[in-house]
C-alpha positions as YAML, in Angstrom:
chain: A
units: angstrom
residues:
- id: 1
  name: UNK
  ca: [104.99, 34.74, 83.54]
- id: 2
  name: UNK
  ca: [106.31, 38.24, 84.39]
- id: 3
  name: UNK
  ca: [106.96, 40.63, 80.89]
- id: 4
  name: UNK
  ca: [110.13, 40.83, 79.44]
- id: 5
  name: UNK
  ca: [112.38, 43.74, 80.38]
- id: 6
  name: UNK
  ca: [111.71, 45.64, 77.25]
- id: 7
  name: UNK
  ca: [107.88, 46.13, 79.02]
- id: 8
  name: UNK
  ca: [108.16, 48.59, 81.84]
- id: 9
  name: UNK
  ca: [105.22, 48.49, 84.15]
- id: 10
  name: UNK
  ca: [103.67, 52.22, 85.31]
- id: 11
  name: UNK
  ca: [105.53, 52.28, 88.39]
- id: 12
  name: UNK
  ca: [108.58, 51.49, 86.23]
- id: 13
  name: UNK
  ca: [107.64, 54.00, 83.48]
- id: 14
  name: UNK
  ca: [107.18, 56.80, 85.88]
- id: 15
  name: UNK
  ca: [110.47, 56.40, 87.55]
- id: 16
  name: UNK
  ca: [112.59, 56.29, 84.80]
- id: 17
  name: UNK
  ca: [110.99, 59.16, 83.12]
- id: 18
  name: UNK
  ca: [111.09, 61.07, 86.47]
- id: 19
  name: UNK
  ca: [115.32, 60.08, 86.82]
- id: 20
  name: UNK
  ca: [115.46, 60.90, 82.90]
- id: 21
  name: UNK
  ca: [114.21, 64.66, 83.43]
- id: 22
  name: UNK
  ca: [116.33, 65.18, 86.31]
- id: 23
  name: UNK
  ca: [119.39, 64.44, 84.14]
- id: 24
  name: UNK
  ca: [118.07, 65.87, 80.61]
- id: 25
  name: UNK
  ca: [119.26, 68.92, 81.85]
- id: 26
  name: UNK
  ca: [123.03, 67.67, 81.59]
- id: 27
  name: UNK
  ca: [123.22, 65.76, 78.40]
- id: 28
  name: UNK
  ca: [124.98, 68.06, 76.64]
- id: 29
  name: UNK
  ca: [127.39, 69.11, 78.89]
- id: 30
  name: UNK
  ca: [127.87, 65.18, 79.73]
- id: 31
  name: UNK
  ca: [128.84, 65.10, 75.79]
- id: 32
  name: UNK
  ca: [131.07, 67.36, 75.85]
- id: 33
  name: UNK
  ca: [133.05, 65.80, 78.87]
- id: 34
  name: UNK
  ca: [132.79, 62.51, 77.54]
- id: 35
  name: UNK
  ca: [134.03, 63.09, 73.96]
- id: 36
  name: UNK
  ca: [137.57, 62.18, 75.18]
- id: 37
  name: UNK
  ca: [136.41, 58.73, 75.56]
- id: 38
  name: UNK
  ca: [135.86, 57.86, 71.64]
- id: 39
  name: UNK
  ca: [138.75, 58.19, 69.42]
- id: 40
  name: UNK
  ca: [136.27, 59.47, 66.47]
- id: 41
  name: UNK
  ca: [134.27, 61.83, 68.02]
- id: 42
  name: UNK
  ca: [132.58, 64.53, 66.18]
- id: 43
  name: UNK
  ca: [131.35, 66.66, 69.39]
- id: 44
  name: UNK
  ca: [133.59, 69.42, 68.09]
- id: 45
  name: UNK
  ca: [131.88, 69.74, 64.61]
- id: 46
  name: UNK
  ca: [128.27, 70.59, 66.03]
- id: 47
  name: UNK
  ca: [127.28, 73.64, 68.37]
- id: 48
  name: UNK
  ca: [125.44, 73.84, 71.39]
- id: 49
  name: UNK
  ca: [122.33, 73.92, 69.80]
- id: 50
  name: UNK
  ca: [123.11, 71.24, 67.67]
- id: 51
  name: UNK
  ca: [123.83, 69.21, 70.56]
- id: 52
  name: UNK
  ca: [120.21, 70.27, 72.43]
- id: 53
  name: UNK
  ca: [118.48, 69.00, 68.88]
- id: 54
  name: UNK
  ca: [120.51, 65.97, 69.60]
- id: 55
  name: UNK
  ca: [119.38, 65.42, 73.11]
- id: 56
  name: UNK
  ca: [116.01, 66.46, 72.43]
- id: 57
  name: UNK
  ca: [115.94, 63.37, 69.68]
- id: 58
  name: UNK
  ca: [117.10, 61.07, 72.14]
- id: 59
  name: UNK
  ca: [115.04, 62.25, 74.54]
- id: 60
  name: UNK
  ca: [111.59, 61.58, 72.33]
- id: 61
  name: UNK
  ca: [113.21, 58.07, 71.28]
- id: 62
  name: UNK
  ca: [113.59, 57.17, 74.83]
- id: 63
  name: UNK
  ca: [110.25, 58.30, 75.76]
- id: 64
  name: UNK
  ca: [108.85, 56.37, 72.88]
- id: 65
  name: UNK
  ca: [110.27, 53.21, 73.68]
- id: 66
  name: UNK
  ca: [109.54, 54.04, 77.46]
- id: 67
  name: UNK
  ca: [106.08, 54.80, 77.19]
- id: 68
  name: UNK
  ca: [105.60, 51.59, 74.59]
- id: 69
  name: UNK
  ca: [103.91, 53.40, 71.74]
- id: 70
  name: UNK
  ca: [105.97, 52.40, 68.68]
- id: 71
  name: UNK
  ca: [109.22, 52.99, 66.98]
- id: 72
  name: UNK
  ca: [107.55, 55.87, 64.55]
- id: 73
  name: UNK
  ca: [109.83, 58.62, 66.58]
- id: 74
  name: UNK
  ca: [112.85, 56.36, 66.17]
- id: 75
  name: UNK
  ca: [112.42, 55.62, 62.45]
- id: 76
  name: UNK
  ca: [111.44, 59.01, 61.52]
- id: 77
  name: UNK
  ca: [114.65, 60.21, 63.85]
- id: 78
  name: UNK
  ca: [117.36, 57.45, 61.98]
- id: 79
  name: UNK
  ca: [115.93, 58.43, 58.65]
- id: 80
  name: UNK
  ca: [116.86, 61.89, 58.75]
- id: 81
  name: UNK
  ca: [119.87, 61.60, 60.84]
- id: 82
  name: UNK
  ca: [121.83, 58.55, 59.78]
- id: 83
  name: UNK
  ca: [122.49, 59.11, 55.99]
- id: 84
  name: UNK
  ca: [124.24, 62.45, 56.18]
- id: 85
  name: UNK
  ca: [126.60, 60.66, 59.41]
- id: 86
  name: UNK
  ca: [127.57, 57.59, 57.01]
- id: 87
  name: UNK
  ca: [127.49, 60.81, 54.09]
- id: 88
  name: UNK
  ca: [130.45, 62.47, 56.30]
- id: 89
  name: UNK
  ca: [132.25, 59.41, 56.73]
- id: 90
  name: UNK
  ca: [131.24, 58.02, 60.16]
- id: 91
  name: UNK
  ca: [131.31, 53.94, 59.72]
- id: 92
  name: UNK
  ca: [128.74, 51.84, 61.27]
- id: 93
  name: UNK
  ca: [131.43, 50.82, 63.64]
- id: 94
  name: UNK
  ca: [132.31, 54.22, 64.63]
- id: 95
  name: UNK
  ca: [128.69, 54.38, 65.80]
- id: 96
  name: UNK
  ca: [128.18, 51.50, 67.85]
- id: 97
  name: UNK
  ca: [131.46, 52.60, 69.97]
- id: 98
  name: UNK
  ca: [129.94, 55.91, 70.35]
- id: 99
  name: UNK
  ca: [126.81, 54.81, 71.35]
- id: 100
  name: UNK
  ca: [128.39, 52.01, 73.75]
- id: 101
  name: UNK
  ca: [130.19, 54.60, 75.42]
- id: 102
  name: UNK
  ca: [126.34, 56.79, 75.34]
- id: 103
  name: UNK
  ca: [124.91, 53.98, 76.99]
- id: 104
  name: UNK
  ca: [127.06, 52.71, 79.82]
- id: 105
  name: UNK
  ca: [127.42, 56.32, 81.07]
- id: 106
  name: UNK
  ca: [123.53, 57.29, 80.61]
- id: 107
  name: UNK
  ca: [122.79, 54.26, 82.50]
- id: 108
  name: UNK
  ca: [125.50, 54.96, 85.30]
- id: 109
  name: UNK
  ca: [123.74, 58.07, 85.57]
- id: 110
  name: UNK
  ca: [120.95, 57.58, 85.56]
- id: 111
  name: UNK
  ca: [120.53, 54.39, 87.74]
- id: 112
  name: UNK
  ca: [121.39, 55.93, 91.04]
- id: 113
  name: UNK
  ca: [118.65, 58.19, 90.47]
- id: 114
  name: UNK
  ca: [116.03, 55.62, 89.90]
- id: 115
  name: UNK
  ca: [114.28, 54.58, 92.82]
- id: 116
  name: UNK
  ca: [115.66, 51.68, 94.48]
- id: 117
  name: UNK
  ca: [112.67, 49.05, 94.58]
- id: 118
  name: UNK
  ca: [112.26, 49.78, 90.75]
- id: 119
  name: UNK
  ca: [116.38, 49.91, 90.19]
- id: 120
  name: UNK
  ca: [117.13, 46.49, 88.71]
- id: 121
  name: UNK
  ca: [113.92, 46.48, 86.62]
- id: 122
  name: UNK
  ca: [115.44, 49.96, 85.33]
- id: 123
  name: UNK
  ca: [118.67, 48.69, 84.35]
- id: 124
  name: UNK
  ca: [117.39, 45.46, 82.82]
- id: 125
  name: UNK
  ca: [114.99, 48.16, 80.49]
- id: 126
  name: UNK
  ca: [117.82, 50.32, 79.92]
- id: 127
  name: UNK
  ca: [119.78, 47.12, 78.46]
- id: 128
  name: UNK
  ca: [117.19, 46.10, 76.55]
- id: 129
  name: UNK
  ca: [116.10, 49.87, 75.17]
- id: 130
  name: UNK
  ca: [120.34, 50.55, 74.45]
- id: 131
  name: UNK
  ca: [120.81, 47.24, 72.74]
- id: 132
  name: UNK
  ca: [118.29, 47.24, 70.64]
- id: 133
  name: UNK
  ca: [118.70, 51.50, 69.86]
- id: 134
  name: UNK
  ca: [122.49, 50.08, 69.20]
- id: 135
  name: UNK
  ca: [121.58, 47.17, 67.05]
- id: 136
  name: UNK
  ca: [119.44, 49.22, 65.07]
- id: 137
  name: UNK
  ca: [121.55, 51.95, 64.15]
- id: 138
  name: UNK
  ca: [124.42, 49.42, 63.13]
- id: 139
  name: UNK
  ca: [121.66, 47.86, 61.02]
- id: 140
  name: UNK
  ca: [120.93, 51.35, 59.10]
- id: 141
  name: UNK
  ca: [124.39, 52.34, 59.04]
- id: 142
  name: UNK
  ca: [126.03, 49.48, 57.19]
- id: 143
  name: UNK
  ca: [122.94, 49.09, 54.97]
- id: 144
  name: UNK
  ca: [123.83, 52.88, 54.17]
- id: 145
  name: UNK
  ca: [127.53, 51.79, 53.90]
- id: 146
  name: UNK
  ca: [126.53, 49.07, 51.24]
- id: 147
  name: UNK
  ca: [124.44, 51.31, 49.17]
- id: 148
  name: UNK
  ca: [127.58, 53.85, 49.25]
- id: 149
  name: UNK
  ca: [129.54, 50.81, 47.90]
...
């Protein structure tokens, strides 16, 4: 039995991290552009840099989950970051919207720059690494929500 699509195989690995540096470049300005797209954005209440320390976060989650060596990034990453969201009034809805939009774009992105022999084993990762990045942040941020009461 092949692995499930939440194992990439080197050859797999390789490629998407090879397609994910050639668009890390233009994650921010991708933000920016696609801001219009979620009623409750906050793109307009961080700067630049703000938005790099973003990317850079998602950027070591992805390669965490990429590379298969834990969730420690990710934890570490929601820890820190979620609280003061839900703290400023963002709603674990709000979040999984945002990151829906996040997701379908990175991965029409990103796709066509995966090689194609490797292309449908990249999007089945991607929808297994975005689901379960998704599901866990709704997780966190209405067990946040419930502690705000």
């Amino acid at each position: 039995m092949a692995p499930g699509p939440d194992v990439a195989d080197e050859r797999l690995r390789a490629e998407l991290a090879r397609a994910f540096g050639e668009l890390r470049p233009q994650m921010v300005e991708n933000a920016y552009n696609d801001a219009d797209l979620d009623p409750n954005t906050r793109v307009d209440d961080f700067s630049r840099g703000d938005l790099e320390q973003f990317a850079n976060a998602y950027e070591a989650m992805f390669m965490e989950a990429l590379e298969g060596t834990g969730t420690q990034t990710r934890r570490f990453i929601f820890d820190t970051a979620l609280p003061p969201m839900v703290e400023r009034g963002q709603s674990a809805l709000d979040m999984v919207r945002s990151n829906v939009v996040s997701a379908v774009l990175s991965a029409h992105r990103l796709l066509p720059l995966v090689a194609a022999e490797v292309r449908d084993d990249a999007a089945r990762w991607l929808a297994v690494f975005h689901a379960t990045y998704t599901r866990e942040i709704a997780e966190r941020a209405l067990a946040l929500e419930a502690e705000r009461g």
